[in-house]
N, C-alpha and C positions, 0 to 999 in steps of 0.2 A: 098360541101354540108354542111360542117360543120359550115362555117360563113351563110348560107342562114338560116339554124335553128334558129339563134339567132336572127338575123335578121326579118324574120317572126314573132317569138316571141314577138318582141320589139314591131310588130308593130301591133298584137294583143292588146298588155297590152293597147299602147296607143289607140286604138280604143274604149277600155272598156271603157277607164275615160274622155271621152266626156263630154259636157259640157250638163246638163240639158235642157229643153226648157225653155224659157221663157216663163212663162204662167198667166195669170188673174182669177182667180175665184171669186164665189160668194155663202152664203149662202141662198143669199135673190132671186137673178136672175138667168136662164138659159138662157145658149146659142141657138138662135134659138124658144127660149118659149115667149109666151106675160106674160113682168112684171105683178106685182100685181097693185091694185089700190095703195097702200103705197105709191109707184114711181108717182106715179101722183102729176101735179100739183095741188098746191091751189089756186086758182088764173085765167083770161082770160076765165071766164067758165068752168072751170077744177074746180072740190072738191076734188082729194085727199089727202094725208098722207103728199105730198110733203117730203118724208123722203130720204134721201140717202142710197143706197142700201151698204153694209157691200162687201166691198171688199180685195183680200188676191190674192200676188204673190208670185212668186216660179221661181230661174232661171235665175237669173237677170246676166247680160253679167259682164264679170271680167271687173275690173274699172270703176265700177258704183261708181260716187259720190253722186248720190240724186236722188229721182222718179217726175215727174208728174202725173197726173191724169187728164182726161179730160172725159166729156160725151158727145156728137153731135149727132144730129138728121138728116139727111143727106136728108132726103124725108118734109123736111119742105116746106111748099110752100112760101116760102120765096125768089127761085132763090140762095141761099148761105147756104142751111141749119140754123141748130140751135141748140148755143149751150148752154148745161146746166151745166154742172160743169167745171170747171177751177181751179185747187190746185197744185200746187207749191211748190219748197223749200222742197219736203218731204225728211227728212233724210236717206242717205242710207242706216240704221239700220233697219228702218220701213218698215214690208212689209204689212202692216195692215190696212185697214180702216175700222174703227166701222160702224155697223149701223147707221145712221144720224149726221154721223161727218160731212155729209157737211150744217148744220147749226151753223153760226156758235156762235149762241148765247147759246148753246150747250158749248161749248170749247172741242168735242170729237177729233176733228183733231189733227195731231203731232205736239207737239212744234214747231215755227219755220217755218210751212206752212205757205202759204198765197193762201187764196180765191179771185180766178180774179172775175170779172165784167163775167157775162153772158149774154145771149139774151134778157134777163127778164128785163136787165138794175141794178140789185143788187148782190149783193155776194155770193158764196156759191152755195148751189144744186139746182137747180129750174127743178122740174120733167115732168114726159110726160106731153104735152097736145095738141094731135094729132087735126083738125079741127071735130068736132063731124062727124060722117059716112063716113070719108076720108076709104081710104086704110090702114091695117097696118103700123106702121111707124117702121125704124131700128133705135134702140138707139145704139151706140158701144161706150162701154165704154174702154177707152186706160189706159193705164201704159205706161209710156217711161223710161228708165232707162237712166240717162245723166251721161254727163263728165265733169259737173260742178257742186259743193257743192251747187250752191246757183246763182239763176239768180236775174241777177242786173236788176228789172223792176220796174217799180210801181206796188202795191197794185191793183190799179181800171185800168191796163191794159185791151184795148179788149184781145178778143179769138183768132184773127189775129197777136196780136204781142206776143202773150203768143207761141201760133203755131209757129212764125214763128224763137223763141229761142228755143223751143223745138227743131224742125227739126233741127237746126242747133246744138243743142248740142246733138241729142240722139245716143246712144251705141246700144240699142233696144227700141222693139215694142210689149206689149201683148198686144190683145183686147178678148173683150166679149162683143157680139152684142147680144142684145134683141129685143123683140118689144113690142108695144103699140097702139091699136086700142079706139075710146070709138062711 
């Protein structure tokens, strides 16, 4: 009885200091709520803000060397979805995105990121812009935590070969999914 005590014990203590979740949040978005017009495009019949919504994680898996970020439209009527943001290279220091750092004539984004190529065909955030009267659309916005400082791609990569270093370097996975009707 005397070694199961300790034993027990041990394996309490270790139960406590589990590792957080990895999680996504946002000031600007809810999960499950329709974005603001902010989030909207400007652009293809869309007039919004086209602003990038401020995102913040928490939890990120041991041996994180650097995050991505992506945003995808999954209910695009495109056959392949659609994506709107692509950022890269972010430091493992940074758990932060500003409010419209993904423009990047802005310079808000982290040292050292890089804005891929999105569906829009240019850089950076390009927001909702569901077909006028469609159905709701889900945006899910991701954080990947990777095991590489720093992907060796190009700049003006699609959203296909950005995904497909991602999957292959990622430790984890937040999301926060929104939507967007107009």
């Amino acid at each position: 009885m005397r070694v199961l005590k300790p034993l027990l014990f041990a394996g309490l203590l270790a139960a406590s200091h589990t590792a957080a979740a990895f999680e996504l949040h946002s000031s600007d978005i809810q999960a499950g709520k329709p974005m603001p017009k902010a989030q909207e495009y400007s652009g293809f019949g869309c007039d919004g803000g086209n602003v990038s919504p401020e995102l913040s994680w928490s939890g990120a898996p041991a041996g994180t060397k650097s995050f991505a970020v992506t945003a995808y439209d999954p209910d695009a009527p495109t056959g392949s979805g659609w994506w709107h943001w692509v950022i890269f290279n972010i430091p493992a220091d940074v758990h932060h995105l500003a409010r419209n750092a993904g423009d990047p004539a802005v310079h808000l984004a982290p040292k050292g990121s890089v804005q891929s190529r999105t569906d829009y065909g240019s850089m950076g955030f390009g927001g909702a812009c569901p077909p006028k009267g469609d159905k709701a659309h889900r945006y899910q916005f991701r954080v990947f935590a990777l095991n590489v400082a720093h992907l060796d791609i190009p700049a003006d990569s699609s959203a296909a070969l950005v995904g497909y270093n991602l999957n292959g370097h990622k430790l984890g996975v937040a999301e926060l999914q929104a939507t967007y009707k107009r």
